[in-house]
ZAMARGU-4260 file (C-alpha; in steps of 0.2 Angstrom, whole numbers, plus 5000, padded with zeros to 4 digits):
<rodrens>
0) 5494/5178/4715 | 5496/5162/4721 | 5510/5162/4733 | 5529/5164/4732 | 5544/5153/4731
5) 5561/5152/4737 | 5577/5149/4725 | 5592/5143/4734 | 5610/5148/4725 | 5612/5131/4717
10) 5594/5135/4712 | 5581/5122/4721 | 5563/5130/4723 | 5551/5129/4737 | 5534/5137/4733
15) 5522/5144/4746 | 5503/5147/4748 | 5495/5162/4754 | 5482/5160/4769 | 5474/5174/4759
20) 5459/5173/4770 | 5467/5169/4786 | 5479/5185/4783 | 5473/5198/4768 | 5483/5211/4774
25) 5501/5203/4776 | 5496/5192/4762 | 5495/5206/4748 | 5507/5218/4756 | 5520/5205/4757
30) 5519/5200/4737 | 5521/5219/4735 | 5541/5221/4739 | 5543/5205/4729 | 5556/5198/4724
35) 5571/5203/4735 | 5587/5192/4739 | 5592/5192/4755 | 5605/5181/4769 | 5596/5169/4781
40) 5601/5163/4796 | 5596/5150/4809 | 5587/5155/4825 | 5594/5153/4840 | 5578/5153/4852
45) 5563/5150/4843 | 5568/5131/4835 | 5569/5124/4818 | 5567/5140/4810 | 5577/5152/4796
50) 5574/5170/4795 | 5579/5191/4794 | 5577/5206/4802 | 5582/5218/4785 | 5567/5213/4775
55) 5558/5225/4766 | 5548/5237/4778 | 5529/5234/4779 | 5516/5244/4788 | 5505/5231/4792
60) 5492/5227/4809 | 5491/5210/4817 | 5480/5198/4811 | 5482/5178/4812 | 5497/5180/4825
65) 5503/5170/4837 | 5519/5164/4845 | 5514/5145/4839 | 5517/5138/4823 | 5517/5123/4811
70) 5531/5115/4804 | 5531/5124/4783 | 5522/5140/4793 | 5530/5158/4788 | 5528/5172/4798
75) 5530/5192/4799 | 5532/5203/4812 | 5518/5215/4811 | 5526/5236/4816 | 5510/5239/4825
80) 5505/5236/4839 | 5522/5247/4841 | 5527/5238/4856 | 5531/5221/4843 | 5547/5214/4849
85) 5551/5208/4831 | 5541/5219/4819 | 5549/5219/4802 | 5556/5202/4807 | 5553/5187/4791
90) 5554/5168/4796 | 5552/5151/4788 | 5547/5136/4800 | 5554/5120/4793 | 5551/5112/4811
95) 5544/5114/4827 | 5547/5131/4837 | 5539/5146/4844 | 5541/5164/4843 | 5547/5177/4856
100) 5532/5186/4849 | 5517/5186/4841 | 5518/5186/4820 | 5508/5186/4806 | 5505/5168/4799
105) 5503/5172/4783 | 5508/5158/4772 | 5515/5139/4770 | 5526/5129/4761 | 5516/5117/4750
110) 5515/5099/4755 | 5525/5092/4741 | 5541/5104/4745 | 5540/5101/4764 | 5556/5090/4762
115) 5567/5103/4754 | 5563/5115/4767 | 5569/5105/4778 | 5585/5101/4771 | 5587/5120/4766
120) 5583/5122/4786 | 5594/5110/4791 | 5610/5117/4780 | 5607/5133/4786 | 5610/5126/4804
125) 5625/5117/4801 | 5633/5126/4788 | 5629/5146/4789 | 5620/5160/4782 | 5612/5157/4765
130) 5608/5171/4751 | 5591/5166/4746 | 5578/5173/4733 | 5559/5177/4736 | 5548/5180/4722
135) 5530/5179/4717 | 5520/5162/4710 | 5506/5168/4697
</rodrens>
């Protein structure tokens, strides 16, 4: 497993890597409930980011978390510790922002796609909700 990628509606892909040693755990048990197809929306607080709160559920602990990350960064919301304010919580950083609490960094969108995260980022804010596909990179 290399990483996943994203496929938009009118089918543009943008692929991920893993921080497979930064973040084993979220890494592997993140690849697990692949693929899945769900509506992103914009944040409101924490800047140029898309993301959801009905992902697939993963019991997983905190590693590689923090509330600061890099544009390209994605980021899960560990369950424990239980006191999480956005356990089970999936987002995409296509620019600057930072959490209201401290997720998993788990992976980032590879340098050659940065540009289309942005514009997928970007659309998302101006136009709406977008039904976007996750799946696995072999």
């Amino acid at each position: 497993m290399i990483g996943f990628k994203i496929t938009t509606s009118d089918n543009i892909e943008i692929r991920f890597e893993l921080y497979k040693d930064a973040a084993p755990i979220t890494s592997k048990s993140f690849c697990k409930i692949l693929p899945f197809t769900r509506t992103f929306f914009h944040a409101r607080v924490s800047g140029q980011e898309i993301w959801i709160d009905d992902v697939p559920q993963l019991d997983i602990i905190q590693e590689n978390a923090s509330v600061f990350t890099e544009p390209g960064e994605v980021v899960f919301g560990p369950s424990n510790p239980s006191r999480n304010k956005t356990a089970n919580c999936f987002g995409i950083y296509y620019g600057e922002g930072k959490g209201l609490d401290a997720c998993n960094i788990f992976a980032k969108v590879i340098e050659s796609d940065i540009q289309k995260l942005i514009e997928l980022g970007n659309n998302i804010w101006k136009n709406g909700a977008q039904e976007l596909t996750l799946s696995i990179i072999e």
